[in-house]
N, C-alpha and C positions, 0 to 999 in steps of 0.2 A: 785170170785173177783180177778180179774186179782195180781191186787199192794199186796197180799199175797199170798206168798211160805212155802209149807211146806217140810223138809229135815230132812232125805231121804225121799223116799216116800215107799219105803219096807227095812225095816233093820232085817237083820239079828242078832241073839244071840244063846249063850251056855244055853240049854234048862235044864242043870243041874246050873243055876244061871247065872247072868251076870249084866251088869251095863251100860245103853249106852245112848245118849241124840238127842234129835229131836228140830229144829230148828224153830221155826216162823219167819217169816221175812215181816216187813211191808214196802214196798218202795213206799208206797202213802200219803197220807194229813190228814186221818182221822184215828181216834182211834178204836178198837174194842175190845169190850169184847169175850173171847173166852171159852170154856168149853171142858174137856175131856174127849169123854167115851171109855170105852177099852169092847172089847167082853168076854176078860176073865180074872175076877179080884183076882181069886185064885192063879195067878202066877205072875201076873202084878199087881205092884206098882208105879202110879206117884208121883213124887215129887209136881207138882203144878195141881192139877183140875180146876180150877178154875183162870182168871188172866184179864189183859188186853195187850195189842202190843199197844205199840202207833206209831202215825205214824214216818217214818224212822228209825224204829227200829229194832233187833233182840230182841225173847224171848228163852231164853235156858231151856226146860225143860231133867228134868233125869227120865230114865226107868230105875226100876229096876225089873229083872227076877229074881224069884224065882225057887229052884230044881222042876223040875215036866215033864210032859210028854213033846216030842217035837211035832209041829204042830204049825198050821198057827192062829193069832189070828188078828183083826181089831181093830186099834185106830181108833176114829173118834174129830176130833179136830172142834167144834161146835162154829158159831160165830156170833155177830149182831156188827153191827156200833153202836157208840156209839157218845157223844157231848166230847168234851175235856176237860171240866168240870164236868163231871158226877161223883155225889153222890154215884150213887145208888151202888150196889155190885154186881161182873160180876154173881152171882147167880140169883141173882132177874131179871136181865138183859136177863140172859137165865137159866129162870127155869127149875128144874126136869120134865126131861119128853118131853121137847123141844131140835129140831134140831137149834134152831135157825135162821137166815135167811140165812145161805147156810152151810156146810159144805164140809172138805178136808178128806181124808182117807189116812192112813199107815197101810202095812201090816207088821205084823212081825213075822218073819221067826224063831220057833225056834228051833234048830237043836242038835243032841248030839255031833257033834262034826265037825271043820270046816277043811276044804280042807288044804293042804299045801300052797295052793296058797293064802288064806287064815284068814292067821293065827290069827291076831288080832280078840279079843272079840267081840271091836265096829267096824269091818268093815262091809262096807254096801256093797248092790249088785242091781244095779234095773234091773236084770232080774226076 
């Protein structure tokens, strides 16, 4: 779906902990319910799993890393259009076990320790 962005789309972190936030962004007309699954959730922690974007909006959610090995893991930010009055809860909307009807991906980079160039926790990189 073109009218949502997701940012960054590979962020890098300190694989010994860190703290850093990924961006939704709706620049279209309709609402969506969205869902988060992460590849690996013994290190990764989100703040929201579960939400809605409504339309022209940002959603800010927070990652947090936990101490553990470094290496690459996949967010997958899982979404269905929704009515602008909808009830129902973005769970039910996209059930366990459903992609939903499209999803976006982030990689995240997690490293032991960053470059000089660098240096910030939450800075991102999209190579």
């Amino acid at each position: 779906m073109e009218s949502l962005s997701i940012s960054p789309t590979i962020a890098r972190c300190l694989s010994e902990g860190d703290h850093f936030y990924i961006s939704i962004r709706n620049e279209g007309e309709t609402r969506f319910a969205f869902k988060i699954k992460i590849s690996n959730t013994a290190y990764y922690k989100v703040s929201e799993n579960y939400g809605f974007v409504n339309p022209t909006s940002t959603k800010i959610i927070g990652i947090l890393r936990l101490n553990g090995r470094p290496g690459n893991t996949k967010l997958c930010v899982c979404f269905a259009t929704t009515q602008p009055n909808e009830t129902q809860t973005p769970n039910s909307i996209i059930p366990q076990g459903s992609d939903g009807e499209f999803y976006k991906l982030i990689i995240l980079k997690a490293v032991p320790h960053f470059e000089q160039n660098n240096a910030l926790s939450n800075s991102v990189s999209d190579d």
